[in-house]
GUDO-541022 format. One record per residue (C-alpha): x negated, y negated, z negated. Coordinates in Angstrom, 1 decimal. Each point is the difference from the previous one (the first is absolute). Last residue first. Layout:
N
(rec (X; Y; Z)),
...
***
This chain:
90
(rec (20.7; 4.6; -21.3)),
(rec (-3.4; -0.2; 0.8)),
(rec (-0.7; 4.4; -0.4)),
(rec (2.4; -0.1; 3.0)),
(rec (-1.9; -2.1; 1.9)),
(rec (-3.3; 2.0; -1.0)),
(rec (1.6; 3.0; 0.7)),
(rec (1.1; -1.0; 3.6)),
(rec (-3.8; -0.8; 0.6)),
(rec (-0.6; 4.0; -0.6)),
(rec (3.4; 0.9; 2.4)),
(rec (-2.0; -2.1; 2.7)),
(rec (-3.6; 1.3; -0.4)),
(rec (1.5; 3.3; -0.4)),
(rec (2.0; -0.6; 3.5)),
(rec (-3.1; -1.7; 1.8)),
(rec (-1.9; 3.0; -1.0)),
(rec (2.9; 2.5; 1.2)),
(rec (-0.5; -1.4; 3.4)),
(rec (2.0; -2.5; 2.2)),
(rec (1.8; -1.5; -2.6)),
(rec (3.4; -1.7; 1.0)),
(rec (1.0; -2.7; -3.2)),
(rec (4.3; 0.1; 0.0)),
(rec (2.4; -3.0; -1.4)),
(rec (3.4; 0.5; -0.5)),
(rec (2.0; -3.2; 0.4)),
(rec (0.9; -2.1; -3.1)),
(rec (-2.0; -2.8; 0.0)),
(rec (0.7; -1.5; -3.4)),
(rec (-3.3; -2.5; -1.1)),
(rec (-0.9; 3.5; -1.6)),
(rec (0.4; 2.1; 3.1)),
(rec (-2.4; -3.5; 1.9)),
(rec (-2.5; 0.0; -2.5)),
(rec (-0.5; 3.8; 0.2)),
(rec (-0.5; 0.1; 3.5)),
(rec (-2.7; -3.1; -0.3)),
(rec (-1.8; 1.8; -2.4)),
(rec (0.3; 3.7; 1.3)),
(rec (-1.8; -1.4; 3.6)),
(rec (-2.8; -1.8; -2.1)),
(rec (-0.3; 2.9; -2.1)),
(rec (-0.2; 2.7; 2.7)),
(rec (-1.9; -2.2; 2.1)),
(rec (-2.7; 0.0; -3.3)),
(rec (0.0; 3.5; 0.3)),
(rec (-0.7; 0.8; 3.7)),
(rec (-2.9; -2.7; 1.1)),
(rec (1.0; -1.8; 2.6)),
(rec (-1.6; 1.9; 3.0)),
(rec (1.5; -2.0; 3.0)),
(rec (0.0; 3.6; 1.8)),
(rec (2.2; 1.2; -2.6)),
(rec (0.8; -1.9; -3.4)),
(rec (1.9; -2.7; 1.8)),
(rec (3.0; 1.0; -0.8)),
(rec (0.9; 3.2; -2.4)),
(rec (3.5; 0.6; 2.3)),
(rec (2.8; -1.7; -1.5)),
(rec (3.4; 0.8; -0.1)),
(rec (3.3; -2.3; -0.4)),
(rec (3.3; 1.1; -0.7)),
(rec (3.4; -1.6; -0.4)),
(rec (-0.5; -3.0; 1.8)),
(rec (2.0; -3.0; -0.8)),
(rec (-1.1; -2.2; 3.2)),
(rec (-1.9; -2.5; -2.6)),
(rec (-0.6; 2.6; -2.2)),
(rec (-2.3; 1.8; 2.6)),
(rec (-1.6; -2.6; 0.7)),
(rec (-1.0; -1.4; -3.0)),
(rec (-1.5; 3.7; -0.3)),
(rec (-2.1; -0.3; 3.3)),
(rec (-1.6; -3.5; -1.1)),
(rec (-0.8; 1.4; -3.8)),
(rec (-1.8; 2.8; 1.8)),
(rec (-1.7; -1.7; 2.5)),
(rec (-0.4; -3.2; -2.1)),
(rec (-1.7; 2.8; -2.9)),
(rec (-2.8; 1.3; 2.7)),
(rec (-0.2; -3.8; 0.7)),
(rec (-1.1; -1.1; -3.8)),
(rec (-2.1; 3.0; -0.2)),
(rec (-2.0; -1.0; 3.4)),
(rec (-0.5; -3.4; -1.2)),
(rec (-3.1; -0.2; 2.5)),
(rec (-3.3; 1.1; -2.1)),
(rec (-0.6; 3.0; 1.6)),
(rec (1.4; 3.7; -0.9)),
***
């Protein structure tokens, strides 16, 4: 990762994508793990920035169903580990 806001637009992409989806009343919304392929945005801390902004918006009342693809079991442990720590928050 350089030195050009890349957390801050990893979240805008999310946070972007969910506005839009309340805006038309979406019921469902998935996300694939961006960026962290050929970009190479290091795995765990998109996790986090993506489960950031997705929490915000369930808890500012977005009521769609929101779903994370994974495209191997790591990025599914690194996932369901991060989900721990949100849920750990509460």
């Amino acid at each position: 990762m350089g030195n050009k806001h890349e957390p801050e637009l990893l979240a805008s992409c999310y946070d972007t994508s969910l506005r839009i989806a309340e805006e038309h009343d979406l019921k469902s919304i998935a996300f694939s793990n961006i960026s962290t392929g050929v970009y190479g945005y290091p795995k765990q801390e998109a996790a986090h920035v993506a489960l950031s902004v997705i929490f915000r918006h369930l808890q500012s009342g977005f009521q769609g169903e929101v779903t994370v693809c994974c495209f191997s079991e790591g990025d599914k442990h690194i996932y369901e580990n991060a989900l721990k720590e949100y849920f750990q928050k509460e």
